[in-house]
Short mmCIF file of the C-alpha atoms (twelve columns), coordinates in Angstrom:
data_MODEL
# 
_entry.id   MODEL 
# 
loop_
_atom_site.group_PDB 
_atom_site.id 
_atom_site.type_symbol 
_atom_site.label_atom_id 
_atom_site.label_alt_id 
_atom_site.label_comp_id 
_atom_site.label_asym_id 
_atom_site.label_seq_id 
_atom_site.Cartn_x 
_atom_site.Cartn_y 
_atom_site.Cartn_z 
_atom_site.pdbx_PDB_model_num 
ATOM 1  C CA . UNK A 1  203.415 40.979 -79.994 1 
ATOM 2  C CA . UNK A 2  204.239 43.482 -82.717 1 
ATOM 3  C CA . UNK A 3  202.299 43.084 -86.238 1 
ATOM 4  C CA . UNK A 4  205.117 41.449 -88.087 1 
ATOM 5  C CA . UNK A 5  205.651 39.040 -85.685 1 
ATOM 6  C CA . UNK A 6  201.740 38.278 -85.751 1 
ATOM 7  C CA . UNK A 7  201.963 38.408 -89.349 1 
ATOM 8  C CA . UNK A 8  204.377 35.499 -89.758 1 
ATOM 9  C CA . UNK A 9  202.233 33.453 -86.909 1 
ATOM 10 C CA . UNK A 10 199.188 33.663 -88.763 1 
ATOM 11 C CA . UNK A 11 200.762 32.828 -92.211 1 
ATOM 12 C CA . UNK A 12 201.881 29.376 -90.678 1 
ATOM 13 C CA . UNK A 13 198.792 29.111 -88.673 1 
ATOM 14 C CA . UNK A 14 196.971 29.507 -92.321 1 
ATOM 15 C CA . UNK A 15 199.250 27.245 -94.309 1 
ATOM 16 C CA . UNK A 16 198.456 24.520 -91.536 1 
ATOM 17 C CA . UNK A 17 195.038 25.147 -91.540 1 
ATOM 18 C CA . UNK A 18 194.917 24.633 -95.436 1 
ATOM 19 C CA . UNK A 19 196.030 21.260 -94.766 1 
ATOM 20 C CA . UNK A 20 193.520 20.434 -92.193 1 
ATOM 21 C CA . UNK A 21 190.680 22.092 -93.983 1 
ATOM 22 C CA . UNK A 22 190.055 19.253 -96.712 1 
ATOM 23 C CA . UNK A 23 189.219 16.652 -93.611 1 
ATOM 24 C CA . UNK A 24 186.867 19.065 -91.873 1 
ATOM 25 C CA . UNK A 25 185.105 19.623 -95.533 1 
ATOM 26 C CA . UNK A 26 184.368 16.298 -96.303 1 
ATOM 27 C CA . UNK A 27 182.393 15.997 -93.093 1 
ATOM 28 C CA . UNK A 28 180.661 18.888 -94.160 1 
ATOM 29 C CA . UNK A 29 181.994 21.461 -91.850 1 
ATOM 30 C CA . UNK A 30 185.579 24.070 -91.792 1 
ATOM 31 C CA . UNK A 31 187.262 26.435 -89.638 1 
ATOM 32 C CA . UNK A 32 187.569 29.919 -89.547 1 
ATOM 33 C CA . UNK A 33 190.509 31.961 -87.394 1 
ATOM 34 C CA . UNK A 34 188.593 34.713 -85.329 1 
ATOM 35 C CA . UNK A 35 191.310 36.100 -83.151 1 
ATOM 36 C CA . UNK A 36 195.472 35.521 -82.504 1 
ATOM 37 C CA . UNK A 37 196.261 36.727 -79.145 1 
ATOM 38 C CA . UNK A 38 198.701 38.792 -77.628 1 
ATOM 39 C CA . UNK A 39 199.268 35.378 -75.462 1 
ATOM 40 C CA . UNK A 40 199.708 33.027 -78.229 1 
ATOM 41 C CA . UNK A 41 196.193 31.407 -77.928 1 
ATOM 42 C CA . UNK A 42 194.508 31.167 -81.531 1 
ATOM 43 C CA . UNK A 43 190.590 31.376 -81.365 1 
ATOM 44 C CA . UNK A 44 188.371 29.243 -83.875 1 
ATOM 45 C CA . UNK A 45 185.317 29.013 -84.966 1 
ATOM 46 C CA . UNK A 46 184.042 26.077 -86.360 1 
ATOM 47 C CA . UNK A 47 181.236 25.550 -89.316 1 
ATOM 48 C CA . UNK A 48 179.204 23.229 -90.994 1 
ATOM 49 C CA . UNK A 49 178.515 20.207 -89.813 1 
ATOM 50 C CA . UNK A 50 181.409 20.667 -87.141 1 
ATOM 51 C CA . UNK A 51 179.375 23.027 -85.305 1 
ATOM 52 C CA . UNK A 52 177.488 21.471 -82.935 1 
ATOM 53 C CA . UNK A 53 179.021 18.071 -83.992 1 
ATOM 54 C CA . UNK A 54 179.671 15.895 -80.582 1 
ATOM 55 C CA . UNK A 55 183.202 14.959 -81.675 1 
ATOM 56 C CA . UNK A 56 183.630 18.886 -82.468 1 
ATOM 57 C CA . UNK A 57 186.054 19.178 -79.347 1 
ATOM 58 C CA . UNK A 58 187.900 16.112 -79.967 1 
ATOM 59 C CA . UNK A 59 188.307 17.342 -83.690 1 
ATOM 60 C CA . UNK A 60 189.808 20.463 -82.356 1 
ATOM 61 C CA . UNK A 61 192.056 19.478 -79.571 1 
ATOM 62 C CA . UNK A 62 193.449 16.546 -81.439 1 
ATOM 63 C CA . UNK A 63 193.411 17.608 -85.015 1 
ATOM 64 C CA . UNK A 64 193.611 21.496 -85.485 1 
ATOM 65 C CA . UNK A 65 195.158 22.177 -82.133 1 
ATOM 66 C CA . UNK A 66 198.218 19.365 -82.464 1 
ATOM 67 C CA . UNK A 67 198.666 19.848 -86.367 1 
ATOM 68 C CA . UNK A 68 198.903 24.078 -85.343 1 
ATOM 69 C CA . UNK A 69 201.065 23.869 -82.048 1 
ATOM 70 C CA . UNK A 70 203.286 21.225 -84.139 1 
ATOM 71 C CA . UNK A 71 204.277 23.682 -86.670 1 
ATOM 72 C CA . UNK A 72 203.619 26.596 -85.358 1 
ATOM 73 C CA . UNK A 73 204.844 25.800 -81.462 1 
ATOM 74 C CA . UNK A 74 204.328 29.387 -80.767 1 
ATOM 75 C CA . UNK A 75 201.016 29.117 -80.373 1 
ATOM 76 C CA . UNK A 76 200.120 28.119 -76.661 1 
ATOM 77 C CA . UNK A 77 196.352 26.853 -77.099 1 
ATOM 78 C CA . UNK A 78 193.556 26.648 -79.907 1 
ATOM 79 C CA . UNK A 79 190.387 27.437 -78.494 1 
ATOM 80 C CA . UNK A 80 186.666 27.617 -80.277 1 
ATOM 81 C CA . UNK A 81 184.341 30.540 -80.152 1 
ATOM 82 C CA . UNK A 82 180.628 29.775 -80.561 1 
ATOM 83 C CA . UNK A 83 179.398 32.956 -81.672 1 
# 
């Protein structure tokens, strides 16, 4: 995927993820983007109180991942690094 391409992914990814970000902080935790791949999968990290939260996955699969792939359906997969 060339840069401008990526750049225009990651703007929308961004713009979503300004929406979702006020639910995640008033749990106490956010997100952070670590990584776009060249196959479309965006890689997370979560903070806060949603690291290590039990509901953590079902946070990101059904929140970030749905609210990302729906306007950005480009992106194949949001995953969460740990590290």
């Amino acid at each position: 995927m060339d840069n401008i391409v990526k750049e225009g992914i990651m703007e929308r990814v961004n713009n979503t993820l300004e929406q979702v970000r006020p639910y995640l902080q008033a749990d106490g935790g956010d997100i952070e983007v670590i990584e776009l791949t060249d196959d479309y999968v965006l890689k997370v990290r979560l903070t806060g109180a949603c690291k290590g939260c039990p509901f953590s996955m079902q946070t990101l699969k059904a929140g970030v991942e749905q609210a990302v792939k729906r306007d950005t359906p480009e992106i194949k997969e949001v995953i969460s690094i740990d590290s």
